[in-house]
N, C-alpha and C positions, 0 to 999 in steps of 0.2 A: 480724913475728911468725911462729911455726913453724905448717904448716899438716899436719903429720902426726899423723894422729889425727883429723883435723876431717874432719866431713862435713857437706852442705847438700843442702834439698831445694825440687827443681821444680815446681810444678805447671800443667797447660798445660790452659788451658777452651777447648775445641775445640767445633764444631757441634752434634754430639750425646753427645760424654761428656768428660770431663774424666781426664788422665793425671798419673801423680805420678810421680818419679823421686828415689833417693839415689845422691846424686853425689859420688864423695873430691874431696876441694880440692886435692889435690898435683898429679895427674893427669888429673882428669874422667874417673874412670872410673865408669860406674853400675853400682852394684851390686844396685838393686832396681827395679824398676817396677808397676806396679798399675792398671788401667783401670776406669773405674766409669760407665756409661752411664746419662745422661740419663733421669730416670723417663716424662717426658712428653715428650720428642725436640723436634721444632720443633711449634711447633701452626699451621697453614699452613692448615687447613679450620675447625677450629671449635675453641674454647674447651673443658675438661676439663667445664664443666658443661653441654657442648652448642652451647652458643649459637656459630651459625653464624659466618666469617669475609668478608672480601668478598676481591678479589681482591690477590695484591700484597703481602697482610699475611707477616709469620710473629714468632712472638710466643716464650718460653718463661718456664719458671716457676722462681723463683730460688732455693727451695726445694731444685731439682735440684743445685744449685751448690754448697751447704754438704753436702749430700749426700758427694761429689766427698772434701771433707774429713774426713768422719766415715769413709770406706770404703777410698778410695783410697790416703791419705800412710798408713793406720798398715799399710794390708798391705803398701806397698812399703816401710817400713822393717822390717816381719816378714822381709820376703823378702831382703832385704842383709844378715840379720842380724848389726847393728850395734848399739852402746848408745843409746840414742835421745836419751840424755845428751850424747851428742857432737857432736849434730848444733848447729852453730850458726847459722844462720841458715833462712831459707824464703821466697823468691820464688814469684811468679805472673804468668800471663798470660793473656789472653784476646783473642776475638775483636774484629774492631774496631767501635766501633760499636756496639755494647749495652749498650742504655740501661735503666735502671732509675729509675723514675719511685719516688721514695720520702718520706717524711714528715722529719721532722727528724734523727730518730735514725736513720736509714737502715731504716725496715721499708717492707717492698715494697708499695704500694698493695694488690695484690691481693691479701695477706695481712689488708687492715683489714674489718671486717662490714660488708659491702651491696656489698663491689668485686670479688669473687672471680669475676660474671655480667660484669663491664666490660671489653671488650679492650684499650684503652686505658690500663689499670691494671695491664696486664703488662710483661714486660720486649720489649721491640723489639727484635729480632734483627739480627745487621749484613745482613741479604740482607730486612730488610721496605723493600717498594720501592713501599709504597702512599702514599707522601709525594712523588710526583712531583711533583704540581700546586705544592704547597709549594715544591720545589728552586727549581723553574722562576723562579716572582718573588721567589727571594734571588737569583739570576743575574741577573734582570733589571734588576732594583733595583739593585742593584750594578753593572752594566754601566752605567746611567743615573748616577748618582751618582761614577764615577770612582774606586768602594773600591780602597785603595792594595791591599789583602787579597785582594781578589782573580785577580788574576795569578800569588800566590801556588799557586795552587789550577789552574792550569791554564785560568783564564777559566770554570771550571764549577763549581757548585755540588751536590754529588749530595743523593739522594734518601736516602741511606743515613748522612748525616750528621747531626751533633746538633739543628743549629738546624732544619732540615725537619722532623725527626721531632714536636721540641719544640713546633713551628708547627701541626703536624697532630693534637696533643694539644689545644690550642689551641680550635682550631678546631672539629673534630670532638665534643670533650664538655670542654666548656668548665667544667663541676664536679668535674672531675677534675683538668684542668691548675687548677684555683682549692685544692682539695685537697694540690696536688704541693705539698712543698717545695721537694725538691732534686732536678736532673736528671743523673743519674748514671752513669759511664760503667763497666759491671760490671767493668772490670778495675780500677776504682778502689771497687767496692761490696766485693769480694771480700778487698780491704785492710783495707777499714774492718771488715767481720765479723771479722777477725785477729789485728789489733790495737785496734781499739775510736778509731783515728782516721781521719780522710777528708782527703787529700790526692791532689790531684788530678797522674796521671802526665804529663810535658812530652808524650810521642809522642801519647795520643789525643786530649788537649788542642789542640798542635797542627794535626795532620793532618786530625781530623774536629770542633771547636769551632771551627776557627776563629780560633783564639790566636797572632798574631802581635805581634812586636814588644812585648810583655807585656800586651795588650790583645786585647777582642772586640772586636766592632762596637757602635758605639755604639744609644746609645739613642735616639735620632733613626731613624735607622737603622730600627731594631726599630718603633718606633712608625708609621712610614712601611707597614710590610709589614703590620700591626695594631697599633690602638691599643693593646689589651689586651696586647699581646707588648712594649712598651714595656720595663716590669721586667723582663725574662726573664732577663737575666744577672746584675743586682744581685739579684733576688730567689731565682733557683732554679739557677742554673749556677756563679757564680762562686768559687771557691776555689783556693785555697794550692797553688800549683804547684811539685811535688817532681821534683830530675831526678833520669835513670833512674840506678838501682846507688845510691840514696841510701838511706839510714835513712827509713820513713815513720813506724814506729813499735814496740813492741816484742809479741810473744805474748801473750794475756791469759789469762787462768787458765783461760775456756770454751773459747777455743780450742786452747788447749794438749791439755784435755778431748777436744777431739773429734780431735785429730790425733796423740794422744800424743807428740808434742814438748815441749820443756820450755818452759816460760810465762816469758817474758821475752828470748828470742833474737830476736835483728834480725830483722825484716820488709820486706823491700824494699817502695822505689816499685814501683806496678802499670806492667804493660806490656802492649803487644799482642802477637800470637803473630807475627805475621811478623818485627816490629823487631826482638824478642826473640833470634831464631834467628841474627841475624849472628853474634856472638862465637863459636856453638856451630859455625857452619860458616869460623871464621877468615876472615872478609869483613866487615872492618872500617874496613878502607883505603879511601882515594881509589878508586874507578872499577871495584870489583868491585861488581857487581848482585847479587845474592840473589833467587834466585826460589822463593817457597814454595810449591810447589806438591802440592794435595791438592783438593780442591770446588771449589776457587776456587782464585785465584793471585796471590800479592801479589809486587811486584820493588820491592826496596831497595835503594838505595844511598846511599854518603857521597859526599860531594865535598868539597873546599877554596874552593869559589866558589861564588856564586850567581845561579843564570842562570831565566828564565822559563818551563819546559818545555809545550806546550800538550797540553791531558788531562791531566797526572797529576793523580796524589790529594792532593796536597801537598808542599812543602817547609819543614823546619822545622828550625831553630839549633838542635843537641843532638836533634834526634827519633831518631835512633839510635842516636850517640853521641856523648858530651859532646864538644865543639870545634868538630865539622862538622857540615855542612849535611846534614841527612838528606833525600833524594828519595824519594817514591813512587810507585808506580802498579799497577797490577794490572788481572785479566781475573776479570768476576764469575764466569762460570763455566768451570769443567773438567773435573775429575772427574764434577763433575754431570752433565757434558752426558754421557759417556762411560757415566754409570750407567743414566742417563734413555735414551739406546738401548739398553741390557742389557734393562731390566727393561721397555719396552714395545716393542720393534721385532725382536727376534731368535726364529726358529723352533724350535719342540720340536728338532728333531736336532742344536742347537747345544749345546741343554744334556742332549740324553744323552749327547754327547761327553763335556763335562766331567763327569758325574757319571763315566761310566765311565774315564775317566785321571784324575779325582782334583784334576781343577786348576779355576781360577776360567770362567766366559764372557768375561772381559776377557783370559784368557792364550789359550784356544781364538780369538778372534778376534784377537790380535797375532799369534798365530805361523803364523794365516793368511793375516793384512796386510801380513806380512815379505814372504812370496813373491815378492808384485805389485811391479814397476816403477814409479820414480816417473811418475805421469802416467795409467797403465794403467787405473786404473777411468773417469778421464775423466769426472771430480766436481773440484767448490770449495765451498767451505760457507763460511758465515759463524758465526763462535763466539759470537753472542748470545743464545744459549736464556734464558740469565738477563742481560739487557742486557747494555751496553759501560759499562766503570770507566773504563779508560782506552784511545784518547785521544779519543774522542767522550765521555764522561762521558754515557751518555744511555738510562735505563733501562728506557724505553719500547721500545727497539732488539729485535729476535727474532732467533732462527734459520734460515738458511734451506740449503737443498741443491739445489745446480742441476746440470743434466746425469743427472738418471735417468731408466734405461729397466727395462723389461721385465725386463731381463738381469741388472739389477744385483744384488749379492748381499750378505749381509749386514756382512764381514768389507771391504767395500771402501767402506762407507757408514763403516765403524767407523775405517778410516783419514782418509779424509777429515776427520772430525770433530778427529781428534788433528794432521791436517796445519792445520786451521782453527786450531787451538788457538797453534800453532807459528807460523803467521804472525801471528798476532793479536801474540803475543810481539814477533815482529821489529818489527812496525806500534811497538811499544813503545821498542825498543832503536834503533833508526831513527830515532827522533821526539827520544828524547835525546842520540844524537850531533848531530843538526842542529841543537840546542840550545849544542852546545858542552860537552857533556859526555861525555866519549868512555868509554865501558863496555869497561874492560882487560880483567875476567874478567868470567866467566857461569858462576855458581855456584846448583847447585841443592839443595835442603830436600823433605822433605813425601813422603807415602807413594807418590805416582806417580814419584819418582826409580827406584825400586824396577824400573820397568817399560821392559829396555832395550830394546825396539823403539821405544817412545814417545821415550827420551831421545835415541836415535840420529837420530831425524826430524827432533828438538829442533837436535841439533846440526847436520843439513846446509843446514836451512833459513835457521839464522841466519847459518851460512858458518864458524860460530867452535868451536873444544872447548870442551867442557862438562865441568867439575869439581862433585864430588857429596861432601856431607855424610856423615860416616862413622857418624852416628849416628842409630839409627832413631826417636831423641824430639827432634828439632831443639830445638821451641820446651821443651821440660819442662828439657832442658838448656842452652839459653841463659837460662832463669828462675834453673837454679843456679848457672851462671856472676856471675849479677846479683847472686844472692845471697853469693858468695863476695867478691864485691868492697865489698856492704852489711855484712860483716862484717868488713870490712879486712884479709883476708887476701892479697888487692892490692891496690895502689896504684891501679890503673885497670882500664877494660874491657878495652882492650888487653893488658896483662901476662896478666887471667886469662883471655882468650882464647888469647892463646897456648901456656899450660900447660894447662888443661883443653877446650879445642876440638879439632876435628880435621878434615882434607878430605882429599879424594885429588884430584889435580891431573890435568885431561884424560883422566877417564874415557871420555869417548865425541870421537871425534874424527872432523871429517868428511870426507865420503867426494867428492872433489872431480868428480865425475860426477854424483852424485846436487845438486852444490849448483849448480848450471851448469841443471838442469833444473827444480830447487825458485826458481829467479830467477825464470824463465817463468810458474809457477802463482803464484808470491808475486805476480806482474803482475797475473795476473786476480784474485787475491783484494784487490787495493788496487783496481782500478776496479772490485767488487762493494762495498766497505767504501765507495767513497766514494759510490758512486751511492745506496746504500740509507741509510748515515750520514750522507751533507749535505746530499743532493739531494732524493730523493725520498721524502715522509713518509708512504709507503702502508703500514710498518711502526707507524708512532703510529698513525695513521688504524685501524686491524683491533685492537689495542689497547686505544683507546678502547670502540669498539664490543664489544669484548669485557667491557669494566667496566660500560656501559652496560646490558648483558642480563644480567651478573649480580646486578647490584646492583637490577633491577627483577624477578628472580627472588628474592629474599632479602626485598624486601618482602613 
């Protein structure tokens, strides 16, 4: 079919707002964007009617999310201006891991009268990490029990995935989980508002339910971890698994309403924002990784084999693209950690610099981290401010910085941190070639590509160049990609990755001095990762103690 004249549109549900993109089908070129932030952001301390949170949580209200719809897709198709008649299809993606606890018809518990004070009855953010206790005995259980599913997963169960969370509903307010119908993953709730069906996507199905080989865990299973969680999946999890770039279903007249697109154009399967972004950054193939990195950092890849990786977040047949085996793995936090020194560790004369040159406290301290010598501050840091994903899967894990003196200065803690970041990566890319799966390219996404101090560090540590996405909406335009292929304007993801995606090949290349002395520190940063990740659990230990004191201050 001719694709001149057709346009499709992305939208990509990030942390705290949600981006929308109109993209030609010929091309991929965008011609409009629009950003609409979050009314109520992450809610991490206390609920909108006050009521306090304990430690761990972060919750949002989904409310925000239709929001995104009403504001975001009609101003960026004002701003392409295009016929909105033409647009024929609309993709989405979201975070991984956000769950939306809802009733039959998909309305959000905390939408129903008496749930609005219940936290529980909000939606669960992929970074609510207060279901530790939960992970723990689905890992264990399953260690015990010999789940063929679990090696799948790297030998770990995280805290940030369906069944923990579902468990900790469960558990914690047991009339709520009796209330729940459906336990839903918002990049599949975001569908169902869209087109008025719920079809559940292969990649977070996959990766984070659990869904192998066309099954969960059984009900024995379930019933062994609580009797009460027995039904979990026949009752409130199980549905019709859609693969990605497929028809879920069509526009409905409301939502057509609130997006001003026409009512009745293809709706793609939901997706997550990192799977999403391969097409859009042409890393689609065998043995290119994908790193998306922005808060957090998600690495994807394909392969044609399936091999056992230990830590990753999953492997899953079609999780990225239909035929192969989609890998995952990621570092919880990045940018966080990165922001989380800005905003509580750098001194007034950092930021009357930048207010008086004009630029960010994150460019004020790169381009005085450029300076120093690798080794020079004579700091290691460990990158788990927000636990480890992968390959310890263990979210109890902290931050730490060793080697300060006196002396030390803002802009040299600020490296350290992004060199931490950098090894924590290799720790990643290291663990899947030893696996047998050999990473040809290292391709990056996400707003910190932006940042070439960070990517140059990126690149001497891992030893390899670094190729960067030529677009500054990775995952909004890998949604239209999806969508241009749900509308069968290609044949495959491939074709329309190849005409509407884009990369530059070996942006940052390294500097073979610098990666001779980044060996050395990678040294001490693997015997700090393993001494505090395997060995010694004085990181859980301080932890606990810390949930402990708050949770008897909250009483």
């Amino acid at each position: 079919m001719s694709v001149v004249g057709q346009y499709v549109v992305g939208v990509d549900f990030g942390t705290l707002s949600g981006r929308a993109v109109v993209v030609r089908v010929a091309d991929g070129a965008e011609l409009g964007t629009a950003t609409h932030d979050y009314e109520h952001a992450v809610l991490s301390e206390a609920l909108p009617s006050g009521r306090r949170l304990g430690a761990d949580w972060a919750l949002q209200v989904p409310a925000d999310y239709v929001s995104v719809l009403r504001t975001a897709v009609p101003e960026a198709v004002r701003r392409a201006g295009i016929d909105p008649a033409d647009v024929v299809a609309v993709a989405t993606d979201f975070t991984a891991c956000t769950m939306v606890p809802t009733t039959a018809d998909g309305t959000p518990l905390c939408e129903l009268p008496g749930l609005a004070d219940e936290p529980h009855a909000y939606v669960k953010l992929w970074k609510h990490h207060a279901a530790q206790g939960q992970a723990d005995r689905i890992t264990a259980l399953a260690a015990k029990r010999g789940e063929p599913w679990l090696p799948r997963y790297g030998g770990l169960i995280s805290s940030e995935w369906e069944f923990a969370k579902a468990l900790q509903v469960l558990e914690e307010a047991p009339a709520v989980y009796a209330t729940m119908d459906r336990w839903v993953e918002a990049a599949d709730w975001i569908v169902w508002q869209l087109c008025g069906s719920y079809v559940r996507n292969a990649c977070s199905a996959g990766y984070k339910g659990i869904y192998q080989e066309g099954s969960y865990p059984g009900r024995e299973f379930l019933a062994e971890l609580n009797p009460a969680f027995a039904g979990f999946v026949g009752d409130k999890l199980d549905q019709e698994v859609g693969e990605l770039a497929a028809v879920a279903g069509h526009l409905t007249a409301e939502a057509a309403a609130w997006t001003g697109l026409p009512e009745g154009i293809a709706v793609a399967v939901g997706n997550v924002d990192a799977h999403v972004t391969a097409p859009a950054a042409q890393a689609t193939a065998p043995g290119q990784m994908l790193a998306i990195m922005g808060t957090s950092t998600c690495h994807v890849m394909n392969a044609d084999v399936l091999r056992d990786v230990p830590g990753m977040c999953g492997v899953v047949d079609g999780g990225i693209t239909a035929g192969l085996w989609g890998y995952e793995a990621g570092q919880s936090g990045v940018g966080d950690i990165f922001n989380w020194f800005v905003t509580s560790a750098v001194p007034p004369e950092y930021h009357d610099v930048a207010a008086r040159e004009g630029v960010s406290l994150h460019d004020v301290l790169s381009e005085r981290a450029a300076r120093q010598q690798v080794g020079e501050h004579g700091l290691v840091a460990l990158d788990w401010h927000s636990g480890n994903r992968s390959v310890l899967v263990d979210h109890e894990l902290s931050g730490l910085v060793l080697g300060l003196t006196l002396a030390t200065r803002p802009e040299e803690i600020y490296r350290a941190l992004i060199e931490a970041t950098a090894f924590g990566t290799r720790t990643i890319v290291e663990t899947f070639r030893a696996s047998g799966l050999p990473v040809s390219e290292f391709v990056v996404a996400g707003g910190l590509a932006g940042n070439s101090f960070l990517m140059q560090v990126y690149a001497d540590v891992l030893g390899m160049p670094i190729s960067t996405i030529r677009s500054q909406q990775g995952p909004a335009l890998g949604s239209a990609i999806h969508a241009a292929v749900a509308a069968g304007c290609y044949p495959d993801i491939h074709a329309a990755a190849a005409a509407m995606g884009g990369v530059d090949h070996h942006s940052f290349v390294p500097d073979p001095d610098n990666v001779r002395l980044y060996d050395d520190l990678f040294a001490e940063y693997t015997r700090l990762h393993d001494h505090f990740g395997r060995t010694d659990a004085l990181m859980r230990r301080l932890r606990a103690r810390r949930r402990e004191v708050l949770s008897g201050a909250a009483q």
